[in-house]
C-alpha positions as CSV (number, residue, x, y, z in Angstrom):
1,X,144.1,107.7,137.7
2,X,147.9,108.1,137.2
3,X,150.2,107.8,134.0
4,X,153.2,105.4,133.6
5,X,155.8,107.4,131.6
6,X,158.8,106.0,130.1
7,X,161.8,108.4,129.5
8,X,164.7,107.1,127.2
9,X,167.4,109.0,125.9
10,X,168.0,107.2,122.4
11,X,170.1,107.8,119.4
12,X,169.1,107.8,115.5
13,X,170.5,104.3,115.2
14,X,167.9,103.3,118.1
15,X,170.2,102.3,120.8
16,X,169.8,103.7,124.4
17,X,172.8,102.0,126.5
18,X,175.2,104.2,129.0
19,X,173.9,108.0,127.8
20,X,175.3,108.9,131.1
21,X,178.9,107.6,131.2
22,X,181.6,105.6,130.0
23,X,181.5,102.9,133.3
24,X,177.2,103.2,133.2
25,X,176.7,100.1,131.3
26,X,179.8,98.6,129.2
27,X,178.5,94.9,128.8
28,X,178.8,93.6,125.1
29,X,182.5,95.7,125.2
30,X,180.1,98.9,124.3
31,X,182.7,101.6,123.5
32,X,180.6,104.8,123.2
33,X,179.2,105.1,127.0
34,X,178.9,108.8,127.7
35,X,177.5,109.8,124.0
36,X,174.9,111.7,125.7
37,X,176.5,114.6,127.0
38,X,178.4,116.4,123.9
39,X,175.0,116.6,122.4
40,X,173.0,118.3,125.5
41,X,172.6,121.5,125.9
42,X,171.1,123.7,128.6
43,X,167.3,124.1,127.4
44,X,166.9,119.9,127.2
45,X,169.0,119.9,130.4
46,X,166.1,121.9,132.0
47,X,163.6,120.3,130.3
48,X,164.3,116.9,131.4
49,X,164.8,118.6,135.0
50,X,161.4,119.9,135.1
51,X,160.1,116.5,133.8
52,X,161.6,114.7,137.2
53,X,160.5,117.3,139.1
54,X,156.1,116.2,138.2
55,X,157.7,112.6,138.9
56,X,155.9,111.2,142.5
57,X,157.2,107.5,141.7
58,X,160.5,106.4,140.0
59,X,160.1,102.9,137.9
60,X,162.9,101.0,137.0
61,X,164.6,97.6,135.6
62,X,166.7,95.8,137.9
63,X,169.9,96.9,135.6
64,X,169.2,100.1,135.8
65,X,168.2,100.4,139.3
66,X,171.7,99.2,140.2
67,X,173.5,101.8,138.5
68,X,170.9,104.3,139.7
69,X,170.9,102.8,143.3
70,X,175.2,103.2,143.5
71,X,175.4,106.9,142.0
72,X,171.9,108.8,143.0
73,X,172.4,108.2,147.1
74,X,175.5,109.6,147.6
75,X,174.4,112.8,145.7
76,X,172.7,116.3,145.8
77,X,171.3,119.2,144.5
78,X,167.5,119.0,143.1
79,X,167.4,115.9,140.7
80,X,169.0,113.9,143.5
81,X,166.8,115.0,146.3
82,X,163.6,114.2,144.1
83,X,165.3,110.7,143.2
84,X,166.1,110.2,147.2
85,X,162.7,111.5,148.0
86,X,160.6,109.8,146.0
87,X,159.3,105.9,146.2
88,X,160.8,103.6,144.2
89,X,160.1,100.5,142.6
90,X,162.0,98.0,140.6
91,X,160.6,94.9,138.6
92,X,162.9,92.2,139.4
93,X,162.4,88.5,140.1
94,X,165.9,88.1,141.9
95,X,166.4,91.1,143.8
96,X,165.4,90.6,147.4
97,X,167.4,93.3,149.6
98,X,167.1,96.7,147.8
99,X,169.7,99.0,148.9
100,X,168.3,102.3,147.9
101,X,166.4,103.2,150.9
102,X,162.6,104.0,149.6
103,X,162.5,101.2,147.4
104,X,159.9,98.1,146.8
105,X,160.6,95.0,144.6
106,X,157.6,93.8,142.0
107,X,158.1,90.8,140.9
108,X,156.5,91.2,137.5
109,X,155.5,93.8,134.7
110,X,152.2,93.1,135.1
111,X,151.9,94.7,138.8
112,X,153.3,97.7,137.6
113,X,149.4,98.8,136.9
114,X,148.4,99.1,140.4
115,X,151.0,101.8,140.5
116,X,148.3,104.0,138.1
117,X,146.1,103.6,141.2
118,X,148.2,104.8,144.6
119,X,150.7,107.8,142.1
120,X,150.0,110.7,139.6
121,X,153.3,110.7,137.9
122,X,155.2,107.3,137.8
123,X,158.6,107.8,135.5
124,X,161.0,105.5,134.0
125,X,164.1,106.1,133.0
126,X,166.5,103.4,130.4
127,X,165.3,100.0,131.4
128,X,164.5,99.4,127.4
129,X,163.8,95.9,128.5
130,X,161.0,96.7,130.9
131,X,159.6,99.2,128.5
132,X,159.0,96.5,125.8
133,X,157.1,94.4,129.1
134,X,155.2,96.8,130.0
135,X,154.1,97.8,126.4
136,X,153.5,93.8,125.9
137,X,151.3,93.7,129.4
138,X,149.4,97.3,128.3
139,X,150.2,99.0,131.1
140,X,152.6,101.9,129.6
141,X,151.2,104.8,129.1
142,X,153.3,107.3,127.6
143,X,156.8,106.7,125.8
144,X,158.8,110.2,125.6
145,X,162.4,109.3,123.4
146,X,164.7,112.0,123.6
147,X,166.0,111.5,120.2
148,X,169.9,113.1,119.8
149,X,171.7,113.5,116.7
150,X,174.0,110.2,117.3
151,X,174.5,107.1,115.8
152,X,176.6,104.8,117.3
153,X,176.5,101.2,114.8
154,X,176.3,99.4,118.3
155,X,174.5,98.7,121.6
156,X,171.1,97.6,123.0
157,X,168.2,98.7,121.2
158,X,165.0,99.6,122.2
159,X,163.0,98.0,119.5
160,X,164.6,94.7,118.1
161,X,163.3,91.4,116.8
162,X,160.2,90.2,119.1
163,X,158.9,94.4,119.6
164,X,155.1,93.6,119.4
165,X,153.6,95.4,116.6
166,X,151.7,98.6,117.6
167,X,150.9,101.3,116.5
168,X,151.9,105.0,118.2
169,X,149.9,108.5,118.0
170,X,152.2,111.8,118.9
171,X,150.5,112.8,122.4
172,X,152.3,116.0,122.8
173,X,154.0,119.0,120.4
174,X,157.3,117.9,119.3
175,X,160.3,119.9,120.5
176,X,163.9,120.3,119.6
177,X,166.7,121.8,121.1
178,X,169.7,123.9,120.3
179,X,172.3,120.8,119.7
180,X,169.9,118.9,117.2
181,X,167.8,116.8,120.3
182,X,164.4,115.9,119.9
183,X,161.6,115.7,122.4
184,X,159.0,113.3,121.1
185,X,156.3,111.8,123.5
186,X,154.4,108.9,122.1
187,X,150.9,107.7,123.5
188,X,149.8,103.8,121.6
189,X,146.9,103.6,120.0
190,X,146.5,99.8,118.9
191,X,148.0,97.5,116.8
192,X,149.2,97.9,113.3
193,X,147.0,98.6,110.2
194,X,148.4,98.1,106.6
195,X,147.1,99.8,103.3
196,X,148.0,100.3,99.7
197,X,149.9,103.9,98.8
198,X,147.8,105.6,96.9
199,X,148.8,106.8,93.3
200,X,148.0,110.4,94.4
């Protein structure tokens, strides 16, 4: 059986909107796109390289899918070849003409689980909205936040009011990187248990 990863480049301050650039994703008059690159660095460059590299599906929102589907075509080099390569799906109940060749529509978080069944290595990347569906329906897997030194005091946030409660174990080592990121890939466990603090 395959996993369903989620990949989301994230500040301290929780919010994951337009890493990449200043036109990815400006709704809500977001002023900080691009915050992702001054605080990269060769070794999480590669890192994240080698990660789309195992990748034999590509998963995404409809939002990000179109700003995936109008820069990733029309380039190339080894990310880009994997990403053209590669099938595609998106989870969107509107979109009905995909232009990124490669690519089926599911119309629901829910059929993302078959996807376990027909890949090895299905990846997402941003789509914080699907992530919190597909953690909902129980069909995410892993959650790997590439945590950078950043906060920003605005944007979307990954976890906001409505986040089901749940309850994470730390699946692999965690690993930082010259300019202060963090690797940290996160496997649920179950919902949440309280306790007292013990005096000692």
């Amino acid at each position: 059986m395959g996993l369903i990863a989620a990949n989301l480049f994230i500040t301290l301050d929780g919010v994951y909107q337009a890493p990449g650039g200043r036109e990815e994703d400006p709704e809500g008059s977001f002023a900080f796109g691009g915050w992702q690159a001054p605080v990269s660095d060769d070794e999480s460059g590669a890192a994240i390289a080698a990660g789309i590299e195992q990748m034999d599906a590509l998963l995404l929102g409809r939002k990000t899918y179109d700003i995936f589907a109008s820069y990733w075509p029309h380039q190339s080099g080894d990310i880009a070849d994997t990403l053209n390569r590669i099938p595609k799906f998106v989870v969107s109940g509107s979109l009905t003409d995909p232009a990124w060749a490669g690519t089926t529509v599911l119309r629901d978080a829910a059929a993302v689980g078959r996807l376990r069944d027909e890949y090895q290595q299905v990846h997402m990347f941003g789509s914080g909205v699907l992530i919190r569906s597909l953690l909902e329906a129980e069909v995410l897997d892993r959650l790997h936040l590439w945590l950078y030194p950043v906060t920003l005091g605005q944007g979307k946030r990954l976890f906001d009011a409505g986040t089901i409660p749940a309850t994470f174990r730390l699946a692999e080592p965690a690993r930082s990187y010259p300019k202060g990121a963090v690797s940290l890939v996160y496997e649920r466990v179950g919902g949440v248990e309280t306790a007292e603090m013990g005096a000692g």
